[in-house]
N, C-alpha and C positions, 0 to 999 in steps of 0.2 A: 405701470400701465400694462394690459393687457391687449392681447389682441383678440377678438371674440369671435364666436362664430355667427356667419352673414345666413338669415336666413332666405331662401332663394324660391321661387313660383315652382310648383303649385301652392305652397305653405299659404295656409288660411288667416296666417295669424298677418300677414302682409295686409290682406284688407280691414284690419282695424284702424278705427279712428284712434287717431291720438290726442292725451289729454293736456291742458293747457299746463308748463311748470309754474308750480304756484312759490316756491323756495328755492331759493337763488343763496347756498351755501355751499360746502370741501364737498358733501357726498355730491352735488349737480358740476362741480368743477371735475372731481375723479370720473365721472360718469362719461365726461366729454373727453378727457384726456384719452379717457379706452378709445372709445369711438373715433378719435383722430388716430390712434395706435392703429387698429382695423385699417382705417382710411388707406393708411400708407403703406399699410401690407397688401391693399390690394395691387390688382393690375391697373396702375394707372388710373389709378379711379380720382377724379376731379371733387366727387361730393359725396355724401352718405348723409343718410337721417338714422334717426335715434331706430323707429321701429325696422328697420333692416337689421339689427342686433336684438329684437325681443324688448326691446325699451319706447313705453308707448307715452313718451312725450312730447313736446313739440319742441323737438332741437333738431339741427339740420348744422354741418359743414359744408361748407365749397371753399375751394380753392384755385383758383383758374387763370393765377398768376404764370403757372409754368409754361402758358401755351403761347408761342410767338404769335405777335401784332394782336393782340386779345388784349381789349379791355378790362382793367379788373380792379376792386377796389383789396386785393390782396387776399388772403384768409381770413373768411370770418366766419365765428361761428353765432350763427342765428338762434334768439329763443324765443319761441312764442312767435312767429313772423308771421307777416300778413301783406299779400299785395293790395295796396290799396291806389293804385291806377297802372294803367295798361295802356298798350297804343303798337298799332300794326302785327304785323303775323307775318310769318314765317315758315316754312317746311324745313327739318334738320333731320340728321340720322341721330339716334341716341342709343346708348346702351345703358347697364346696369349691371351693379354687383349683386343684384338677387336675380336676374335672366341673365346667367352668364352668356347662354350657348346665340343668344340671339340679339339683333339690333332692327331698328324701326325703324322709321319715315313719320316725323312728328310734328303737328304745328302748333307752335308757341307766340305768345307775345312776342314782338323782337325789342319793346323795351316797358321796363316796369319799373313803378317805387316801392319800396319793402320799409313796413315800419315793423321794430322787433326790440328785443332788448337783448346786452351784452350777457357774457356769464356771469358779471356781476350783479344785471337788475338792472342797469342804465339803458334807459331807452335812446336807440339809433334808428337811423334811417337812410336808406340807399336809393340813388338813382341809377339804374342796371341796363345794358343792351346787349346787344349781341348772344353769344356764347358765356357770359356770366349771369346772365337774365336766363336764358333755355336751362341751366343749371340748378339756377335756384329753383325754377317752377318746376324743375322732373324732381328735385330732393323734397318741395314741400308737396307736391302730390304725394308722397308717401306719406305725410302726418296723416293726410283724409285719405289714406288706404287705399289708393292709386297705383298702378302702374304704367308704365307707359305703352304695354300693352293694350291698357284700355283707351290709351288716346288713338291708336297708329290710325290713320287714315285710310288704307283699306288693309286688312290681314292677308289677305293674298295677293298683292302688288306690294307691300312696305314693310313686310319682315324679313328677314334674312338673317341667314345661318350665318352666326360671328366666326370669321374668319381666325386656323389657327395657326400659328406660325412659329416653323421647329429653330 
């Protein structure tokens, strides 16, 4: 496993779409094994997608086990995902491993369903709230070339300089 390099805003290559995995074999299992490698070398980072590494497919991790009283259905790693229903809204602060220096004020579903398939090809399906729902829709705005910059609600009341701490 490697750990790779995160590409971070302005980098153009962040608003590319990403294209659907069509093959579901060792090279799309090594591919995600990096990508969890990365994951966990960042600060604390709960998710990452594939195009935050230069890889324009539709995979996406979260993990949001480790956060006390948070909902979660554990680690998973999503292919192909798609929310297909939504309900209520929320404001949160977010950050990210491609805007390191900055966090937002963001409003997300506060609960959603995800149909997706495993890394094997096996189609799943999640029902999500909280902080593991805001997760997966900031990681899968990245497949459609998003940032959460482009949602914050207003850029000069809801961004802020990420706090650093010696």
């Amino acid at each position: 496993m490697a750990v790779l390099e995160i590409l971070t805003y302005p980098d153009e290559r962040l608003r590319r779409v990403s294209s659907p995995v069509e093959r579901f074999d060792a090279a799309l299992q090594a591919r995600i094994d990096d990508l969890e490698a990365t994951r966990l070398a960042g600060p604390g980072a709960v998710g990452i997608a594939a195009p935050q590494v230069g890889w324009f497919e539709r995979v996406l991790i979260v993990d949001v086990s480790g956060r006390r009283k948070t909902s979660s259905h554990g680690r998973l790693v999503l292919v192909n995902p798609e929310i297909t229903e939504w309900e209520g809204f929320a404001m949160g602060r977010e950050g990210c491993l491609s805007v390191p220096d900055y966090t937002g004020n963001v409003v997300r579903a506060e609960r959603i369903h995800v149909d997706a398939f495993d890394p094997e090809g096996n189609p799943v399906s999640f029902d999500m709230e909280g902080f593991e729902a805001r997760a997966v829709q900031h990681e899968l705005d990245h497949l459609d070339g998003l940032l959460f910059l482009d949602r914050l609600v207003s850029r000069r009341q809801d961004l802020f300089r990420r706090k650093v701490y010696k």
